[in-house]
N, C-alpha and C positions, 0 to 999 in steps of 0.2 A: 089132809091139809098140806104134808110135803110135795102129795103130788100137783095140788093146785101149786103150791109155788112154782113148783119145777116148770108149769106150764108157763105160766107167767113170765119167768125165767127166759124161757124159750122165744117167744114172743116179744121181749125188751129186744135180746138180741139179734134177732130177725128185723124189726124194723128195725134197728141201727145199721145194720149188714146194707139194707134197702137204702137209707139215707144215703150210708155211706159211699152208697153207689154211684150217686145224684151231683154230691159232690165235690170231686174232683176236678173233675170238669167245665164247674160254673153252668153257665145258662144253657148252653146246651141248646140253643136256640135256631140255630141254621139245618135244618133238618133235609138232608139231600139222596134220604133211600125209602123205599117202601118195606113191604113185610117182604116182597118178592127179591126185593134186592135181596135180602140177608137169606132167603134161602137159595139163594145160587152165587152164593161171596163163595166158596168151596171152589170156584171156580176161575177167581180173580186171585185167590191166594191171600185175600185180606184177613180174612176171620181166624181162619186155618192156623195160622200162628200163636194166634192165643186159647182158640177153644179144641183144640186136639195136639197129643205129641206127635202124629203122623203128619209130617208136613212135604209140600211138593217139593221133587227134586228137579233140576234141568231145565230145557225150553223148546218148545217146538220139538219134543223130541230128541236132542242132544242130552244124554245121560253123558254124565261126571264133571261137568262143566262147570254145574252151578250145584251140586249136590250140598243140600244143607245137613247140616245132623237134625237127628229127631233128638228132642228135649230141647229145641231155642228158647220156646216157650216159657218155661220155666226160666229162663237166663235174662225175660226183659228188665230193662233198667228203671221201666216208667209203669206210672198205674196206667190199666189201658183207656181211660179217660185222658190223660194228659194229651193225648196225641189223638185218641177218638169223639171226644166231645162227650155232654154228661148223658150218665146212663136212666137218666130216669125217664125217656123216650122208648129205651131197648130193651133191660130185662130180661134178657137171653131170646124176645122175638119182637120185639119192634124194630121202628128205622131208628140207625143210627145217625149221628151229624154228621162224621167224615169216617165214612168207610175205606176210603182208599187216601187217607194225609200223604200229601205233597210235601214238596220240601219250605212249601209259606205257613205249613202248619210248624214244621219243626222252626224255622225262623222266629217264633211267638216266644220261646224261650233259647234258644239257640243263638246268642250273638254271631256266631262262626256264622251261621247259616247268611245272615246279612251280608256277611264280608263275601262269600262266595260267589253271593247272587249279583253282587256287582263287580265280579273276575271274570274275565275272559275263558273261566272253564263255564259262564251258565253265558247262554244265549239263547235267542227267541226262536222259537219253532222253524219258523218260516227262514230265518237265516239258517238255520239247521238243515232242514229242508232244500235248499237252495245249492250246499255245500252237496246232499245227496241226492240232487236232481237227474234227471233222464243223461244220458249219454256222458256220465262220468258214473266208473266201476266203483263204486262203494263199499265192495262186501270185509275190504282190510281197512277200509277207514273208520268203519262202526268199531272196530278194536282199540281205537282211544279218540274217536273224537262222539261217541254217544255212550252212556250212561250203560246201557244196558248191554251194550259192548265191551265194555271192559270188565262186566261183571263175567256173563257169560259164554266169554272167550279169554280168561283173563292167564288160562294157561297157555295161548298160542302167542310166543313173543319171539322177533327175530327179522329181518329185512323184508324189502320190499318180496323177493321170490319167494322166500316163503309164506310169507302172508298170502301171497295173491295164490300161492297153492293149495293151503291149509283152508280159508274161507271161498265156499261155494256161493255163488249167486245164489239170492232167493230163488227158491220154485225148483234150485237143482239139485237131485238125488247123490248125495254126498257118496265119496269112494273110500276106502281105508285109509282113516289117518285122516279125513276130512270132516267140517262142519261145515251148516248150512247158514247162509248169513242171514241175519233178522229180515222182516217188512219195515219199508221206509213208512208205510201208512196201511190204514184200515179201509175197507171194501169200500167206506167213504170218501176215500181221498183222504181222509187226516190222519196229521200225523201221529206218529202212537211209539217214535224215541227220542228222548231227550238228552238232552245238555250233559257231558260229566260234569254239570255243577249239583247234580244231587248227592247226597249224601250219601247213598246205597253205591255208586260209582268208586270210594274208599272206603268205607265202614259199613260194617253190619250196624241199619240203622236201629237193633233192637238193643245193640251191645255195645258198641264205635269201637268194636274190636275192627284194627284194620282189614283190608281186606287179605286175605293169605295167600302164597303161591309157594310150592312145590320149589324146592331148595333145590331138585335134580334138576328144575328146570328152568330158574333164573334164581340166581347167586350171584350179582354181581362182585361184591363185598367177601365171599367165600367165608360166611360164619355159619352155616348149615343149619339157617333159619331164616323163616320168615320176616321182613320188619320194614321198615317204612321206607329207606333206599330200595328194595326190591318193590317194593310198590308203585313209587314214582318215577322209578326208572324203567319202567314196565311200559313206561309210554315215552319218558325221558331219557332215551338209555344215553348211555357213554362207556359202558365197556362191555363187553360182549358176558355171555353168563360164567364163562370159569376164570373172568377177572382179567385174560391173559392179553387181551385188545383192546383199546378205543374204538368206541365203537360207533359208525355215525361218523368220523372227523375226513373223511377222505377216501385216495384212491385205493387199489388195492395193492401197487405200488409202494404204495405207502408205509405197509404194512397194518393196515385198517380196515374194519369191515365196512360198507357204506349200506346207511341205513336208507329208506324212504325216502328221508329228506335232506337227502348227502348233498343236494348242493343247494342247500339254504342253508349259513352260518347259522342264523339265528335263530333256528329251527333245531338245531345242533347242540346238545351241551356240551360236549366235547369242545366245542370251540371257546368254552368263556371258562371252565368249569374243571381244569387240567392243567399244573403247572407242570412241564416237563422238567425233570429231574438233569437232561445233560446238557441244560443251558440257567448257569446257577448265577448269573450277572441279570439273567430277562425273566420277570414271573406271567406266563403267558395264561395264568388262570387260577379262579380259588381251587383250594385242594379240600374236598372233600372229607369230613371227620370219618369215615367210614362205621366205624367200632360205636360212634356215642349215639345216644336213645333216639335223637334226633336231628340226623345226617343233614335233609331236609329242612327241618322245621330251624336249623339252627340259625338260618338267614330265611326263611319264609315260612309266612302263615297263611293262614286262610284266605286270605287277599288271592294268592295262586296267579298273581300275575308280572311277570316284569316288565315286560313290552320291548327286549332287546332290539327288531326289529326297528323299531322307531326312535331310538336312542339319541339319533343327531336331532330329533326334534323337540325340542323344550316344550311344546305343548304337550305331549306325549311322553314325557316325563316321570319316570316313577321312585321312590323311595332307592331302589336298588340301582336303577340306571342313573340315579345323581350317584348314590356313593363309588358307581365303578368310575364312574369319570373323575375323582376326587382324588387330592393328595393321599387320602388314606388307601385306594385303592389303587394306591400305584400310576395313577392314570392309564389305567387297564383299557378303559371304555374308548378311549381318545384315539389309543394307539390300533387299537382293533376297526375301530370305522378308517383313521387313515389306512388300514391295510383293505378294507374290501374297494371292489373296482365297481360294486352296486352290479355283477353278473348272475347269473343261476348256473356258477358250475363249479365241478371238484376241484379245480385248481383255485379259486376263488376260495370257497372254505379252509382249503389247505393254508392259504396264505394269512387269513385270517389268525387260523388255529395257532397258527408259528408267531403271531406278533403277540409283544406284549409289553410290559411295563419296565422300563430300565434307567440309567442314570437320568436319561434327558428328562424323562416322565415325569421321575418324582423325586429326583432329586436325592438318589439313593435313600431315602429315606428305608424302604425297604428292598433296596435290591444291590446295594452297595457290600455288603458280605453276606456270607453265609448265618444268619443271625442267630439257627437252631443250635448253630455249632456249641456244645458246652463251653468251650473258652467265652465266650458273650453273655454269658448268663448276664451279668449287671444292665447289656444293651436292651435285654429282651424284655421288658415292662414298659419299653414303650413299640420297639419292631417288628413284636411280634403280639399278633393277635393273643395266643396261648400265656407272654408273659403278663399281658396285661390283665387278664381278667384272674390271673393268681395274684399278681402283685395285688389286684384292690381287692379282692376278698380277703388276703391274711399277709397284710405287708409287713407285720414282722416274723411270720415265719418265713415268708420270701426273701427278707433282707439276710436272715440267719444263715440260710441257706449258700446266697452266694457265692463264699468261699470253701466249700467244699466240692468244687468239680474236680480240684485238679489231679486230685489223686482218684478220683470215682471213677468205677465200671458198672455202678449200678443205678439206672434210674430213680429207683428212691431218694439215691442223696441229691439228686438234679432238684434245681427251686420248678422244673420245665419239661414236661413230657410230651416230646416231638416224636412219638410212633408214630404216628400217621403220616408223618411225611416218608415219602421214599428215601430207603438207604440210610438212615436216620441215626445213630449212633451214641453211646455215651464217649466215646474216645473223645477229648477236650478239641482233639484238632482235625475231625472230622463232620463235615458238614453234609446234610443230605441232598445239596441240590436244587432242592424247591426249599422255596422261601414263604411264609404268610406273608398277608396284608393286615391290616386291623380290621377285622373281618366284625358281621355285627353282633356276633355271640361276645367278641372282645368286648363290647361296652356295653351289648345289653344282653339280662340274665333270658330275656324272653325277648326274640323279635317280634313276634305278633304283636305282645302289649307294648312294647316299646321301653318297657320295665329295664331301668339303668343300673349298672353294678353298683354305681359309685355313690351313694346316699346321705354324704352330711361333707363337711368341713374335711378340705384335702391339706396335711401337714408334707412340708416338702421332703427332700433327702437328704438336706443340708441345710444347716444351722446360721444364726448370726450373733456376733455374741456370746458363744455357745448355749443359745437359746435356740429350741426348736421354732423353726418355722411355721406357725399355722396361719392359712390363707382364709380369709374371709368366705364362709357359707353361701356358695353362688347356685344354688337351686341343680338345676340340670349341667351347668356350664363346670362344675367340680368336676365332672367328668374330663374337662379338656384339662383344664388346672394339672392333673397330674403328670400329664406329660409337658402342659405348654407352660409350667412352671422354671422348667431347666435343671439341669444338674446340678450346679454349684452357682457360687457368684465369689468375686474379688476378694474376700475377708481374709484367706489365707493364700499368701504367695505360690506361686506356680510355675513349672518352669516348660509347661505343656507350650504347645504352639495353638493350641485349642483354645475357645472362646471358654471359659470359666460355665457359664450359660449355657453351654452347647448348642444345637440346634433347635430355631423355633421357639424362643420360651419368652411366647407371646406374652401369657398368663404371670411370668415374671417383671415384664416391662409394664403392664398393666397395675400390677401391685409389687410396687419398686418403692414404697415403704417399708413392705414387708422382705421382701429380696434380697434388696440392695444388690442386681446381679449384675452394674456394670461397674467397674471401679471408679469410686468416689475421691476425690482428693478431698487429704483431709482439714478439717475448718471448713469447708465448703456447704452452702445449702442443697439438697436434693430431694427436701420437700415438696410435693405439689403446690401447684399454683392454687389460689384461693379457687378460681374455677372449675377446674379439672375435673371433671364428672363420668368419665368414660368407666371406671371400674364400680360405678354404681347403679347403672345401664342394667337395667331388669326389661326383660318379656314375660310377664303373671309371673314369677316367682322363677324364671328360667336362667336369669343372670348374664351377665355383657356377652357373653361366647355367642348364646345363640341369639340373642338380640340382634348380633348384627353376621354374624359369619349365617347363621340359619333365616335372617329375616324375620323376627321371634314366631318362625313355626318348625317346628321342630321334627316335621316331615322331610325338608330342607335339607337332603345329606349331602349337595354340591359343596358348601362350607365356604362358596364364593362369596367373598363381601363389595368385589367389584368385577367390573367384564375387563377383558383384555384386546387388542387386535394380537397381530401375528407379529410384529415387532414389539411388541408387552408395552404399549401407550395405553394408560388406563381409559376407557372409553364409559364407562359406564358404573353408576353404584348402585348397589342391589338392595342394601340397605335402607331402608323407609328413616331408620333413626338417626341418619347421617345426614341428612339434608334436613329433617323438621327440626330439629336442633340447633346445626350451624347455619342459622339466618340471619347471624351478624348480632345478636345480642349479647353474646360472652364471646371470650373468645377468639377462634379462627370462625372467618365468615366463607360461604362456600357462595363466593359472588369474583366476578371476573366483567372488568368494564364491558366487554365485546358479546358478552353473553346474558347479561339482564335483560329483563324485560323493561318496559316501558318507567313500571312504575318502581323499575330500583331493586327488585327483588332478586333471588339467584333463581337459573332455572336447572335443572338436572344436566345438562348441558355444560354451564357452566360450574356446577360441583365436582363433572367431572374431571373437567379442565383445570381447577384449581385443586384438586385430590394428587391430580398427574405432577403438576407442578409441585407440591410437598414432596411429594416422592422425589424425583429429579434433584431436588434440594437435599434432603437426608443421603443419597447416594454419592453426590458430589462431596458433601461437606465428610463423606469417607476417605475418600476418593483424596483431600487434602490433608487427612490426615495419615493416609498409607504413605501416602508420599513422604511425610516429614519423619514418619519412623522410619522406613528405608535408609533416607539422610541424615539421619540425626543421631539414630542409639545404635552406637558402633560395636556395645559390644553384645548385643544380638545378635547371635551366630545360633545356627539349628533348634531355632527355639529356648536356649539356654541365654539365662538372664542371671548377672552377678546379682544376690541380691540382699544389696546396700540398701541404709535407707533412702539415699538420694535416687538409688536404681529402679527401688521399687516404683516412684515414679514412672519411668519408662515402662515397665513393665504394664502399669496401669494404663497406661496414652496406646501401649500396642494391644492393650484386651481391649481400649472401648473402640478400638481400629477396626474392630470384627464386628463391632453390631449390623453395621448396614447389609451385610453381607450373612449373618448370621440369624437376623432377626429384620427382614427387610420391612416389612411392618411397625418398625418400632416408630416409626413418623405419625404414624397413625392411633396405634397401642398407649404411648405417654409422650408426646411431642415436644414436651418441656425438659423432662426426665433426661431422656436421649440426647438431645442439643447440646445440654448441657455437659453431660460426659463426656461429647466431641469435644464442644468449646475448652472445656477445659484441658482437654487433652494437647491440643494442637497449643495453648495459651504456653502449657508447661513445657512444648517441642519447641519453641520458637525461642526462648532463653534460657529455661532452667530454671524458672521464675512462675508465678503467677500473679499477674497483679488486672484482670478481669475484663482486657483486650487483647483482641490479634489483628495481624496483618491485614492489608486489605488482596484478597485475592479474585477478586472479580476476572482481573484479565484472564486467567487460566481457565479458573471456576464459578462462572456467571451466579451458575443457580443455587451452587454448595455458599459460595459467597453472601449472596441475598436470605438463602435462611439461615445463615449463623449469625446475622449483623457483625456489628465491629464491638459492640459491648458485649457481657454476661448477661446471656438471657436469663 
């Protein structure tokens, strides 16, 4: 009787083994081998991986190229269903559905695999093909521009001479220290290498272990390991293998190795991708985290493409090529295309390489000191990439922090750990030369997903009332809040020459109920107008910021919310939400007599024109107010303000003197708000008085004249 169970037994388990075989896979339905296929798979390498530990090494005969270890087998990450289709066909000898999966089979689960396939690392055979056509030498370009080239030559890395030494023509009997370079096709004319957009091209596709390379033999990083900069820089270089060149960026003059594609900048990371450390006023490139998991991946994902190349073309356009052209990047991008002459040669990249982002750019925002220097630590949550993504993950240990540089030697005590940057120091008053930008690791924890650091309701660093500040929950746009909040605002006297605000604090003038960041005199209203709707401005739950600086898509990293010419006349709004809005129903109407249409309506033309003109007006009506502080509050000497309570007064009228110039957007951000802080400013310059008119100053100041009226707006 035991043994009839035991048989029984046996038999449950067997056929569930067999079910279980069936499905994995699902249907199983696209059937593409016979019996004959799968006994000569041993030969394509398909089967071999999973049904034996003995698996091929090399290709065509180059042994240690491609050597895999035996035991991968055992290492796969997937049932062999997942990727071969279901086994109730096979059985260990029928056909299988996909004996040889491609990378549309990995694509089925694989979101990456999508992103890839529409990157300029996958491309179609025949443009492949094209690129390896008759009468251009291929055998160094299969080394990163095909798939199976980079696998199985992936330890031959270094300039154009030695590649073109190293790889032999097909068909030629390779010498010492040589390999033989793949067939572009099979006896049929087809072709038979593909794309590095496959996944075997970086990862072992059984494991997505990346691919490895020999630390003796490309280190750039000099951490005596394999890892994902030696990977991509394997075809990406920028500095030679023992770290100690640039590599790719020029002559040799220069003191630079020149790669393959030495005189294509944009073919060059060296050229975008290097801030030189002996020019600490110009950031001529991001600086690379070398040491973190994700050197690479820290500003790109699977995407794999940025199209530098086509950068001056806004069709051509990419997530990375808006942000270098952007305030946050310095105006890195800007400055780099003014430097090329559009030639193919080493002095052209050279020149390139040396431009970069400086006062005029960006408005020092990051290039104006040394920002790593430990004496900045308070500056660096917003100048620096590195202090920002500390400050929002743990701002009160970051706050704590601040005041311990000045006696520290030891990075621990720093809120800010700038090793990576060259020369880099804890000495308070030594800076390393290369500066960040707010790079996109700064604001988001993942650039592939786009995943943001900053996730609920941003409280400012300064109080009103001695009440904390917290700013209304703007979705995506809390991200800017942080920084475009400001440093302080008017509540407590000041004897700085500095706009209380600081720079930029957009997100202040926006929510200037909650702020109050320009000086208010007091008994006065500086409530919003019943209207006023700008700081409720949602794109799906993304909030005013990207609403209209992003155009609510949030791939948008230009952060233009209007075009400019080359004298800064606004020409154009980029914003969709700025003209269906202001069409004359609440409000400011974006309509100009000379510029309607027919039927009375405004047309983009005209929003511009009348966008240009607020502007023009918010600067002038600065512009009468610098003036009356100049003349009028005598004892304003170096910044230094008696302060009386009548003084404080003055003091107030010369802080709201800085908006226009501090926050030139505030015409735009809260139009009421701002006016008003002029108006009342210049009201309280003109006798010592407030009683809620001023002068008429038309004859000087036409335009500053016309948008301040003669009453309190």
């Amino acid at each position: 009787m035991r043994k009839q169970w035991l048989v029984l037994l046996i038999a449950v388990l067997a056929s569930a083994m067999l079910w279980g075989c069936g499905s994995s896979g699902g249907g199983g339905d696209e059937v593409s081998t016979t019996t004959e296929d799968v006994a000569t798979a041993e030969n394509v390498g398909n089967c071999t991986i999973c049904h034996t530990l003995d698996v091929h090494s090399g290709y065509n005969g180059i042994v240690g190229l491609n050597e895999a270890t035996n035991g991968v087998g055992s290492a796969i990450t997937h049932d062999c269903e997942d990727c071969h289709g279901g086994g109730q066909y096979h059985r260990g000898q029928g056909p299988i559905p996909y004996p040889a999966p491609d990378i549309t089979r990995c694509e089925t689960c694989h979101d990456q695999a999508t992103t890839v396939l529409s990157s300029k690392h996958n491309y179609e055979d025949a443009e492949n093909l094209e690129m390896l056509a008759d009468g251009h030498d291929t055998r160094y370009c299969q080394r990163c521009h095909t798939a199976e080239g980079s696998v199985y030559f992936k330890e031959i890395i270094g300039d154009h001479d030695y590649l073109a030494s190293a790889i032999v023509s097909y068909g030629t009997v390779p010498g010492d220290g040589q390999v033989e370079a793949l067939a572009n096709e099979d006896e049929d004319g087809n072709p038979i290498l593909h794309s590095p957009g496959a996944c075997s091209a970086c990862h072992s596709p059984l494991t997505t272990e990346l691919v490895q390379f020999d630390p003796d033999t490309w280190d750039p990083n000099q951490n005596g390991k394999s890892d994902q900069l030696d990977m991509c820089t394997s075809c990406h270089n920028y500095k030679t293998a023992d770290g100690s060149q640039v590599f790719g960026s020029g002559t040799v003059d220069s003191g630079t190795v020149a790669f393959y594609h030495n005189t294509a900048w944009y073919r060059t990371l060296s050229t975008t991708h290097i801030d030189d450390p002996a020019t600490a006023d110009v950031v001529e490139g991001y600086v690379i985290r070398e040491a973190s998991d994700n050197p690479c991946f820290d500003c790109h994902g699977h995407e794999l493409t940025t199209n530098t190349r086509y950068a001056s073309d806004p069709e051509e356009a990419t997530i990375h090529t808006q942000w270098a052209s952007s305030g946050h990047a310095a105006g890195l991008m800007a400055a780099k295309l003014a430097a090329d002459s559009g030639s193919r040669s080493e002095e052209n990249v050279d020149n390139v390489t040396a431009a970069g982002g400086d006062e005029t750019t960006s408005g020092g925002g990051f290039t104006h000191y040394n920002w790593d220097q430990a004496s900045r630590s308070s500056c660096q949550m917003c100048h620096t990439a590195t202090g920002f993504a500390n400050y929002v993950t743990d701002s009160e240990a970051y706050n704590a922090a601040l005041d311990e540089y000045a006696d520290s030697s030891d990075v621990a005590d720093l809120p800010n750990d700038f090793s990576h940057l060259s020369g880099w120091s804890t000495d308070p008053t030594v800076g390393s030369g290369q500066n960040e930008l707010l790079y996109c690791w700064g604001c988001h924890t993942s650039a592939e997903s786009g995943e943001l650091r900053v996730t609920g309701a941003v409280t400012a660093t300064y109080t009103y009332n001695d009440e904390a500040i917290v700013f209304p929950d703007v979705g995506s746009s809390n991200t800017c809040v942080v920084c475009h909040s400001g440093r302080g605002n008017n509540e407590t006297a000041s004897v700085s020459s500095r706009f209380a605000g600081h720079h930029a604090p957009a997100a202040a003038d926006l929510f200037s109920e909650y702020s109050h960041v320009a000086y208010e005199y007091p008994d006065l209203d500086y409530s919003n107008v019943s209207y006023f709707a700008h700081d409720s401005i949602d794109a799906d739950g993304q909030g005013p910021c990207v609403a209209c600086h992003m155009n609510g898509e949030a791939t948008d990293h230009t952060f233009g919310v209007v075009e400019k010419d080359d004298s800064g006349v606004i020409t154009a709004i980029k914003a969709d939400v700025c003209v269906t809005c202001h069409s004359g129903g609440h409000g400011y109407a974006f309509v100009t007599e000379d510029t309607t249409n027919d039927n009375g309506t405004f047309t983009a033309a005209g929003a511009a024109a009348a966008l240009e003109e607020e502007s023009e007006g918010y600067q002038e009506a600065g512009d009468i107010l610098l003036e009356l502080v100049a003349n009028t509050i005598t004892n304003y000497q170096g910044a230094v303000i008696n302060q009386s309570s009548e003084i404080e007064n003055d003091r107030g009228a010369f802080q709201n003197s800085k908006l226009p110039s501090d926050e030139p957007g505030g015409f735009a951000h809260n139009r009421y708000y701002v006016k008003r802080a002029i108006f009342d400013a210049i009201d309280w310059l003109e006798d010592g008085a407030i009683d809620g008119t001023i002068a008429d100053y038309s004859a000087t100041y036409p335009e500053g004249a016309t948008w301040l009226g003669s009453s309190r707006p």
